[in-house]
Each structure stands twice: as structure tokens, then as C-alpha cells.
C-alpha positions as CSV (number, residue, x, y, z in Angstrom):
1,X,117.5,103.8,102.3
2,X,116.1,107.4,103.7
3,X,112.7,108.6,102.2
4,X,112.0,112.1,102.1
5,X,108.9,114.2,101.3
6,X,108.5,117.4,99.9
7,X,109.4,119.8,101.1
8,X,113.2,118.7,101.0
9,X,115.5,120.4,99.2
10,X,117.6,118.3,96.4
11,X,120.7,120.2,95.0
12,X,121.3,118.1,91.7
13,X,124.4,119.9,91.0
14,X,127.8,121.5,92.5
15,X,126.1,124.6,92.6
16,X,124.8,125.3,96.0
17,X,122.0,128.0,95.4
18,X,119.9,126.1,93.2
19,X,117.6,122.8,94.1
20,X,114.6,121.3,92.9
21,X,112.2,119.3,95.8
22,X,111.0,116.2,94.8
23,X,107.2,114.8,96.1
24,X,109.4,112.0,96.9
25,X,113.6,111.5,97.3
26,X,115.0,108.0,98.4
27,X,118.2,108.5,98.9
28,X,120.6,104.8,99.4
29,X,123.8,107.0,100.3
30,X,123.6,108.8,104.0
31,X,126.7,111.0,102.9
32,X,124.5,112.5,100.7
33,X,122.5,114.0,103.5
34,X,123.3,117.0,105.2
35,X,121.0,119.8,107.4
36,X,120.2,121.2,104.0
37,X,118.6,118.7,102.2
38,X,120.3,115.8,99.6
39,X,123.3,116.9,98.0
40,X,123.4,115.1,94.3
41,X,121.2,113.2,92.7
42,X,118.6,110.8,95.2
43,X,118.3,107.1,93.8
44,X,114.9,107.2,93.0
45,X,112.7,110.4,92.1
46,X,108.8,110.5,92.4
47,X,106.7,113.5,91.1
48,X,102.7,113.7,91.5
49,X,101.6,115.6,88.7
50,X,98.8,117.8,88.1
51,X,97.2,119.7,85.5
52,X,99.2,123.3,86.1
53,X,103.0,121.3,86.4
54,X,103.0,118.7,83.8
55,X,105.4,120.6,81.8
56,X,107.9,120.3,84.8
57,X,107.4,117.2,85.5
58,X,107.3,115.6,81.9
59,X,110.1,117.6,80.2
60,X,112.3,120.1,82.3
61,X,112.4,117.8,85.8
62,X,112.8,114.6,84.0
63,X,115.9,116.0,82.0
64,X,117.5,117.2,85.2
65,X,117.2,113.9,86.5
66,X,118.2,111.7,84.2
67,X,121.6,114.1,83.6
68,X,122.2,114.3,86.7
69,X,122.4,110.4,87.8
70,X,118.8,109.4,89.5
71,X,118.8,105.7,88.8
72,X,114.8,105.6,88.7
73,X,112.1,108.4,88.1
74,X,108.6,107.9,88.4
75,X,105.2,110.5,87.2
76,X,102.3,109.4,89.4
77,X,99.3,111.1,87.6
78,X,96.2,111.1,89.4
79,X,94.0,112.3,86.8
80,X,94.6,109.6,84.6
81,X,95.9,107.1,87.4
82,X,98.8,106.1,85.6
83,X,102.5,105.7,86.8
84,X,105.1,106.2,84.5
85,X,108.7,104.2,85.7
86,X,111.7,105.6,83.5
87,X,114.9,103.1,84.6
88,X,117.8,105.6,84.1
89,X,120.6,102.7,85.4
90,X,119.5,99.6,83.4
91,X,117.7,101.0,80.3
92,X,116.1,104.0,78.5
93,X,113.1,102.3,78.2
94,X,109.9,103.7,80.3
95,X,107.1,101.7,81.3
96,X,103.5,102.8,82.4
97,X,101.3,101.3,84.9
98,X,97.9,102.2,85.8
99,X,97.2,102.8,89.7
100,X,95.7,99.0,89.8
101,X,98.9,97.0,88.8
102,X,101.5,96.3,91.3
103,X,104.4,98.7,89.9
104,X,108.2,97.1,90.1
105,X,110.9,99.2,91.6
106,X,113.9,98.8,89.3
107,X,116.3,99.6,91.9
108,X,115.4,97.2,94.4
109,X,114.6,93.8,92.6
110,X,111.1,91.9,94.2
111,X,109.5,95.3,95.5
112,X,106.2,96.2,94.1
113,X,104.4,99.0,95.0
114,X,100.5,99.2,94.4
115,X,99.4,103.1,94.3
116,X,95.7,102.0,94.4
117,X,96.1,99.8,97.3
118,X,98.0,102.6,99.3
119,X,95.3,104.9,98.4
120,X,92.5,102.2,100.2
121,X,95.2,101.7,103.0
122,X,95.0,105.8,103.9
123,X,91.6,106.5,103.5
């Protein structure tokens, strides 16, 4: 598993001019990585929304996503601390968490994260 912040370019589709870059990437296949950034979809998508790119986030970002293959997306809103989890491999259901709950990882069974405990951990 590679983890990459933003900036880092993800090219979603064949096309090689346009990309989209992720707050987060986690990317399970190395062959995926090259000196330009992730070719395909990552595994696992994270976006930290604000006020001024919801609309990205919410509508256009999560349909590029899910057609393109990423197994797991989550919207970490800060404003309302509230992670939403959409599980794109096992189900179409989405889940939201508030920043206090420990937040499963679909793709990896048994890993939590806790956004609020991170937070305290950097501060």
C-alpha cells in the first residue's frame, strides 16, 4: 500500500492530459505508479471538503470515482466533522461517521481510523 498526498496527480482514465489530485490516494498496485503520478483508479480516495468545493467533491469527483473503479471513497468535512465512507467494491450503500467514532476501512477488514484522535495526535 503507497499513500500519497495532494499534490499527486491521478489520471482516472486512458487519456493522458487530464487528472484529478486527490487530498489522499492509496494506491495497493505499484504498477500503477509511474514519475507522473497514479495511472488508473487508486484503491481508496479521500477528499477534505470545504465550503467553496463541495460541489466537486459531492457530485462531479465522486462520479469520476466510482466509474472509474476506486473501491472506497471517503468526504471528510470539517465544518460539520462528519466522514462520509461510500464502499464502491462491496456495496452502494454510504455510511457517515462523525470525527469521534472510529471509522472502518472497507478495503482492509479490522482497520479503524479515528479523524478526531489524529487531529489530538498532530496538535
Amino acid at each position: 500500500m503507497w499513500v500519497f498526498p495532494a499534490p499527486f496527480a491521478v489520471f482516472l482514465n486512458a487519456d493522458d492530459r487530464n487528472y484529478v489530485e486527490p487530498d489522499i490516494s492509496v494506491i495497493c498496485d505499484k504498477n500503477k505508479i509511474d514519475d507522473r503520478g497514479c495511472n488508473g483508479a487508486p484503491d481508496w480516495v479521500i477528499e477534505v471538503t470545504s465550503p467553496s468545493n463541495a460541489y466537486m467533491d459531492y457530485d462531479i469527483k465522486f462520479f469520476k470515482y466510482r466509474t472509474a473503479g476506486v473501491r472506497e471513497y471517503w468526504i471528510v468535512n470539517p465544518r460539520n466533522k462528519t466522514v462520509l465512507v461510500y464502499d464502491f467494491e462491496k456495496t452502494k450503500r454510504t455510511q457517515e461517521y462523525s470525527f469521534g467514532e472510529d471509522v472502518p476501512v472497507c478495503i482492509y477488514e479490522g482497520f479503524t481510523l479515528n479523524i478526531e484522535k489524529m487531529l489530538e495526535e498532530t496538535n
